[in-house]
Structure formats: structure tokens, C-alpha cells
N, C-alpha and C positions, 0 to 999 in steps of 0.2 A: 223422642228428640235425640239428635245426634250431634257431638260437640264434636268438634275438629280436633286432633290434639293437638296442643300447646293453649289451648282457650281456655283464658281466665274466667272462674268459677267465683262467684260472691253467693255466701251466704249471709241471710240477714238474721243476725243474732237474735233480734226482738221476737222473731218468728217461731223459734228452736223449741220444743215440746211445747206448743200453745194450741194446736191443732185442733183438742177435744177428742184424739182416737180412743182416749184410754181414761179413767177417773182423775190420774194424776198430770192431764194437757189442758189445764187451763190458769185463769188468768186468775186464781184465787192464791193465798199464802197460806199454806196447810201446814201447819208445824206440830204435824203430829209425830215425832220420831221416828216414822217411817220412811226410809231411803228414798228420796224422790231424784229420779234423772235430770240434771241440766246441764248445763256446759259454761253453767255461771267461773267456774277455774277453767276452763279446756279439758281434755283428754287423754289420755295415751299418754303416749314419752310427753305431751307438752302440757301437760297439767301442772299447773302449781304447786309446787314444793309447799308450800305454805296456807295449801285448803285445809288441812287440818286443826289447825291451829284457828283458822280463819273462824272454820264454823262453830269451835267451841266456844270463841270468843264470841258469835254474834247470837250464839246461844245463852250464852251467860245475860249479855246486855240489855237482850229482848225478856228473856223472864225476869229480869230486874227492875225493866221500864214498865210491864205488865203488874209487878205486885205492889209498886210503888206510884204509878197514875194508869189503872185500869181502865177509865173513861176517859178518851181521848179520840181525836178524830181532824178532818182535814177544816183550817177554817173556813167559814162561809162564804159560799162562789169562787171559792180556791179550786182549779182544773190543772192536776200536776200534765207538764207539757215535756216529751223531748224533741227535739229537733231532730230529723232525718234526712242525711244521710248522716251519722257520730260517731266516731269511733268510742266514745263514753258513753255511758248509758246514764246520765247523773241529773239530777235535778238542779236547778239555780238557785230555787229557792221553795219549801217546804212550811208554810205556816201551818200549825197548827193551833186548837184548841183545846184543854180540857176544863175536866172539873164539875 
């Protein structure tokens, strides 16, 4: 394919390492300390000053919500939805279950 220049380019975020080329392109949450690639901050000069910070923080939170409600899960006929086209990737609303 051949873009003209000046043609505006959209990429869709949701798609971005989901492909399956490789163990770490898919649609699972592997928090196994292992460096996984995304573009969840951006990149380059435009990366977030504040990913580091970010991910210790959501690493503290997650193993804290893990040793304190283990069994936990999405409630019953809950289908988390976003809306496409978004510039947010956010949910409205999130019930959950445990126990």
C-alpha cells in the first residue's frame, strides 16, 4: 500500500501488541516480572514521565488486592464493553464479585 504524503495515519490503540506473533501478543494479563512491550505510556521523547512511578504503584495495588481478596471475579452476565471509536480506553462500570 502506498499513502500519499501528508495522509493522515490512525492507529488503533486496542490493537497494539495483540496480534499473537510472539507469547507476549495477546489478550491475557501476565504479571509475571517479565518486561512485556506496550504503549500503554507512549514511546520515545513522548512517553510519560510518570510510567515509573505509575507501574510501581499498580504493582503495589494489584498484589495487595491479590493477598487480601484472592477469589474474585467479573459479576454474573457482566460483559465489560468499550465503545469504539474512544479516545479513553475506560470502563463505566466494573461490578464485581468475591468471596
Amino acid at each position: 500500500m502506498t499513502l500519499p504524503a501528508g495522509s493522515p495515519v490512525r492507529l488503533c490503540m486496542a490493537a497494539i501488541n495483540r496480534d499473537g506473533t510472539d507469547a507476549m501478543s495477546t489478550d491475557e494479563l501476565v504479571m509475571d516480572g517479565k518486561v512485556h512491550r506496550h504503549w500503554g505510556f507512549g514511546g520515545g521523547p513522548h512517553r510519560c514521565l510518570g510510567s515509573h512511578l505509575a507501574r510501581l504503584e499498580l504493582t503495589l495495588v494489584v498484589g495487595e488486592w491479590l493477598k487480601r481478596i484472592p477469589d474474585f471475579g467479573l459479576a454474573p452476565g457482566y460483559t465489560p464493553e468499550i465503545q469504539f471509536p474512544s479516545k479513553s480506553f475506560a470502563l463505566k462500570t466494573l461490578p464485581l464479585r468475591w468471596g
